[in-house]
C-alpha positions, 0 to 999 in steps of 0.5 A: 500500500506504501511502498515508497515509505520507509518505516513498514521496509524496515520494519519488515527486515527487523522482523525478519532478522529477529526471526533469523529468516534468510530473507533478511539479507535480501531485506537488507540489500533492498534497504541499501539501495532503497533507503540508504540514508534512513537514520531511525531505521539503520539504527534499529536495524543495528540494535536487532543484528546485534541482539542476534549475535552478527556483530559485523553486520551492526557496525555496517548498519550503524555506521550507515545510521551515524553517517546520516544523522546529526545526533552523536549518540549515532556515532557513538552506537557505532563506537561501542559496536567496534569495541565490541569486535575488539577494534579498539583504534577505530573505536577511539576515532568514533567516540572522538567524533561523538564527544567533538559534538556532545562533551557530556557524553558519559558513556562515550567518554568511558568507554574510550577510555576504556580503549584507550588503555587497551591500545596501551596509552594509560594516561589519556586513558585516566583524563577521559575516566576522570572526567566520566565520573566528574560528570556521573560520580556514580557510575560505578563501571567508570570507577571500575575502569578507572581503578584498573588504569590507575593500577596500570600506573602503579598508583595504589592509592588511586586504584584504592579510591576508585575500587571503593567509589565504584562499589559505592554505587555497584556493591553487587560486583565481586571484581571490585571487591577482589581488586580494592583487597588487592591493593589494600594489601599491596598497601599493606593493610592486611586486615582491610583487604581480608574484610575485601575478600570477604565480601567478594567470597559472599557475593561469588565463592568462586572467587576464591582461587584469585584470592587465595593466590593474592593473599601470597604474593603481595608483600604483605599476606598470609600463607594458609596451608590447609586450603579448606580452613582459608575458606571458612575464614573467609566465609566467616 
């Protein structure tokens, strides 16, 4: 009935995509030609190939959405999809160009500095996580990614503050508690690291290996001979 409409084609090959028909590829060649510069409908296709497990598709299909819009969420869509797929340069090229035109872009912002320690450049790496969570002190994820540069940089006190800031807001995330223990001792606060692991223990028992091995390789720890008895006490 509308043929020339845009939102019933789209709307269509998501669909189809979602139901994992193999006309949806046909679908998506017609679009191309089609709609080429169908910002809203690229981005929802986007979100369905990356929902259905094709994530080199999605980056094809957000990068056709941010090319054609003006809102640097787009861009920024693209960004997380390359980081997804471990291609963490052109990633950093897109969440520049996203926060070129909106600076408060919290997700975007850590998210490249996520990257940017992955490429090996911890102190970009730091200013772009320091001005996330300035401008969204309880993101619990940035303060995470945060500690992790600041121990890239061997800064323990640093790390110490990020761990406790980012289990603030999330106090549900063992690897935050395992990390703050880690660096309580390296700092040599033994009681405080042990009350750490404790809490990751109660969150994941399954953390314990990582914690057992920490316990003994920090200058300052504790060697338990019988395994078993390390285990209740921590689980005391």
């Amino acid at each position: 009935m509308a043929p020339d409409r845009p939102e019933p084609a789209f709307l269509t090959c998501v669909t189809l995509i979602e139901s994992s028909d193999e006309k949806a590829g046909w679908a998506l060649e017609d679009l191309l030609l089609r709609f080429p510069n169908f910002v809203d409908g690229w981005r929802e296709i986007g979100e369905a190939l990356r929902k259905a497990g094709q994530p080199k598709a999605a980056v094809l299909a957000f990068a056709r959405a941010a090319e054609s819009s003006a809102d640097p969420t787009d861009t920024a869509r693209l960004g997380a999809a390359l980081q997804a797929l471990n291609r963490p340069q052109e990633a950093i090229v897109a969440f520049r160009r996203a926060l070129e035109a909106a600076p408060d872009l919290v997700e975007a912002r850590a998210a490249l500095g996520a990257c940017l320690r992955q490429t090996g450049e911890p102190q970009l790496a730091r200013a772009e996580l320091e001005q996330a969570v300035k401008l969204r002190p309880g993101d619990g994820r940035a303060w995470f990614a945060l500690g992790l540069v600041c121990e890239d940089l061997r800064d323990t006190p640093g790390a110490i503050e990020a761990y406790r800031r980012s289990i603030e807001a999330q106090p549900d995330v063992p690897e935050a508690h395992v990390n703050l223990g880690l660096n309580l001792q390296n700092a040599g606060d033994l009681d405080a690291a042990i009350a750490s692991y404790r809490c990751a223990m109660r969150l994941r028992p399954d953390t314990f290996g990582r914690i057992a091995q920490a316990l003994t390789s920090a200058k300052k720890g504790c060697l338990w001979l019988n395994s078993a008895q390390l285990r209740r006490m921590l689980e005391a």
